[in-house]
ZAROKE-18780 format. One line per 8 residues: their letters; for each residue x, y, z of C-alpha. Coordinates in nm, 2 decimals. Layout:
BEGIN
A	X:Y:Z  ...
END
This chain:
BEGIN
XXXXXXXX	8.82:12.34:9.21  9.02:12.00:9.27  8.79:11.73:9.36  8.82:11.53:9.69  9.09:11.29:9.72  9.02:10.98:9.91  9.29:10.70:10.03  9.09:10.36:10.16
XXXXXXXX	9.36:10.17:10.41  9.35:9.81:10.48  9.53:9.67:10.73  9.44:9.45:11.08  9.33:9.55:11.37  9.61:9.65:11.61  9.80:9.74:11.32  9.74:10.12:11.32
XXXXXXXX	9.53:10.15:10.98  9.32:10.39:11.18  9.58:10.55:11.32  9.76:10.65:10.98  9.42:10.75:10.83  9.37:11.04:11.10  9.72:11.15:11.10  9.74:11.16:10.70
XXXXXXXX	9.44:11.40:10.77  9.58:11.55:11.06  9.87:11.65:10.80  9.68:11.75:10.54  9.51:11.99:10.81  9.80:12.16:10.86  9.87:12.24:10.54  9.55:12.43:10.49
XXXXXXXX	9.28:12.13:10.29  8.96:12.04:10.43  8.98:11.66:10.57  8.81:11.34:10.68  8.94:11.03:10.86  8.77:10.75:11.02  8.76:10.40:11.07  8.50:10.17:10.95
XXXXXXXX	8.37:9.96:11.29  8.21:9.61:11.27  8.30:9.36:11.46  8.68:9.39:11.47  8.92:9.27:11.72  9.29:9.24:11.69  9.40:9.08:11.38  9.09:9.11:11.23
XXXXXXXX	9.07:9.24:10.91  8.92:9.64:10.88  8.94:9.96:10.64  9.02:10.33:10.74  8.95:10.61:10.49  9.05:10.97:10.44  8.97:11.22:10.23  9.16:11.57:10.14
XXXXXXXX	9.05:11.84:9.95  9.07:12.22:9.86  8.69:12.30:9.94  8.45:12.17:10.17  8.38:11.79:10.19  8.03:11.69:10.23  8.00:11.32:10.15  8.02:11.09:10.46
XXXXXXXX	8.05:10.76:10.36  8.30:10.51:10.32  8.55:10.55:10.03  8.47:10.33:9.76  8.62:10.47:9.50  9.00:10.58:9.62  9.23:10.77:9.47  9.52:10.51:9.62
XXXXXXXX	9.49:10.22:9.84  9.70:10.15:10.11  9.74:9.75:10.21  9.92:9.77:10.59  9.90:9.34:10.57  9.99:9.15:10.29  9.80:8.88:10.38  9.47:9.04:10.32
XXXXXXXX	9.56:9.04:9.94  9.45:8.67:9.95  9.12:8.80:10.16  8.96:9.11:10.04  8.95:9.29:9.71  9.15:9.55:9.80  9.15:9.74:9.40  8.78:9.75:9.39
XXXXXXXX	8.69:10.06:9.31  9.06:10.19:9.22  9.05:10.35:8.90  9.35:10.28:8.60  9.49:10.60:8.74  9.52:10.51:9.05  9.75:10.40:9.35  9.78:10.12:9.49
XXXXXXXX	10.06:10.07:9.80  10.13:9.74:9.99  10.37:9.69:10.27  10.57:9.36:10.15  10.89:9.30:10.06  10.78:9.19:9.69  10.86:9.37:9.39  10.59:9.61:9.23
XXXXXXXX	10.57:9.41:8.93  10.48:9.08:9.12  10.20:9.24:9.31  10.06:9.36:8.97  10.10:9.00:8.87  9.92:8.92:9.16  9.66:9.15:9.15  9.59:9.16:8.80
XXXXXXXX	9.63:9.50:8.76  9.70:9.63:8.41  9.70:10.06:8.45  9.71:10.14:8.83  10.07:10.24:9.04  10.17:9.98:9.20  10.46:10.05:9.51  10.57:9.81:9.74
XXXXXXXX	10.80:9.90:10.06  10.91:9.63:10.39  10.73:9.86:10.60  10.73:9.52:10.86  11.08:9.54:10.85  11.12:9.92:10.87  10.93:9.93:11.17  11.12:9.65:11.35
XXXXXXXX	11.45:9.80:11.29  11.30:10.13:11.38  11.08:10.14:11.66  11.13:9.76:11.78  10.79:9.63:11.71  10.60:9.55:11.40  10.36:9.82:11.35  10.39:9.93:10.94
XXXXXXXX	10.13:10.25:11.02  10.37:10.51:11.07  10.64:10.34:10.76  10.36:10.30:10.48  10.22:10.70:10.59  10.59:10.79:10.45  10.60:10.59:10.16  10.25:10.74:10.05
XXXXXXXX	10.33:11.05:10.06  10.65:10.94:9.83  10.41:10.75:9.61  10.15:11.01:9.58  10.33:11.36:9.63  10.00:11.40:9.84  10.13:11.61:10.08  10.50:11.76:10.17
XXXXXXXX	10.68:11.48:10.39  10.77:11.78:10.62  10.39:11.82:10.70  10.38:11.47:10.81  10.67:11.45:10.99  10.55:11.78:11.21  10.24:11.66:11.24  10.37:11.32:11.37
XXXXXXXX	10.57:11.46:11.64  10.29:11.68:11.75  10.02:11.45:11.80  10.23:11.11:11.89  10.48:11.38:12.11  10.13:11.40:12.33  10.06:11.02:12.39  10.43:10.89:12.36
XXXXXXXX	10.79:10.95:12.52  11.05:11.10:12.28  11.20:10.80:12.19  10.86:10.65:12.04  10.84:10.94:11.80  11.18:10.91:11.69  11.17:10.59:11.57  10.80:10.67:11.42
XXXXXXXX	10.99:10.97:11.23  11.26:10.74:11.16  11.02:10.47:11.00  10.85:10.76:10.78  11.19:10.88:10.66  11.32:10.53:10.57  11.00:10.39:10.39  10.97:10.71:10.20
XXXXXX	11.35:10.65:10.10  11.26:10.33:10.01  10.97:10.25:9.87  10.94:10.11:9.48  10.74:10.14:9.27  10.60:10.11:8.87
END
């Protein structure tokens, strides 16, 4: 039996953190695990700091709390590096993925981080040339998936233009499928 694998994203609000978390699960759905994926609500507004978790895993998943020991850590706004401890709880083995346009080894630096993965991809940029606006969700999805061989890319991309083809026109999930292909080109890491 694998255990559960949990991913905790921090991003902004407005900056799809929550977004990515259900369709990573959505994804992982599809490809036959058991999931989770929620938000954790306070008193966010836009451009407030906020976390997202999801959770994947080959048998049943009955823990429902927040994730505060992941598996990889996602970091959708540099800036929060200076705010909030985004490695606690990430073990020497562990992941950790930050949308900047920084090399791996000077977010180590930064972080202090001696064991873990560290990746970095522009998913800022990515998203601008892609889809026109700065929204990294979609970008850093792909680069995770490159990062963390968590799931096939194909699953993601399927599931992307499944569930974004309901709520957006074609050319919005293009350029969201575009993004995911690029970042997961181009993300670094160490």
């Amino acid at each position: 039996m694998k255990k559960i694998t949990e991913v905790r994203w921090h991003g902004r609000g407005g900056q799809g953190a929550k977004t990515a978390a259900l369709l990573l699960a959505g994804a992982a759905l599809d490809e036959g695990k058991y999931i989770q994926g929620f938000p954790e609500y306070g008193p966010e507004r836009m451009g407030a700091p906020m976390q997202s978790f999801t959770r994947i895993s080959e048998s049943p998943i009955t823990v429902h709390s927040h994730v505060s020991s992941p598996d990889a850590v996602v970091v959708l706004d540099s800036t929060l590096l200076e705010m909030v401890n985004v490695t606690e709880g990430l073990s020497d083995e562990g992941v950790i993925l930050v949308n900047t346009s920084q090399s791996p080894q000077q977010i180590r630096e930064k972080l202090g981080l001696k064991k873990a993965k560290v990746f970095t991809v522009d998913a800022t940029s990515i998203s601008l040339e892609t889809m026109g606006r700065n929204l990294p969700n979609t970008p850093m999805l792909g680069a995770l998936i490159k990062a963390t061989s968590l799931l096939k890319v194909d699953t993601v991309i399927s599931n992307i233009e499944k569930k974004l083809g309901k709520k957006y026109n074609r050319k919005v999930v293009e350029g969201n499928i575009r993004a995911i292909k690029r970042a997961y080109e181009e993300v670094k890491g160490e």
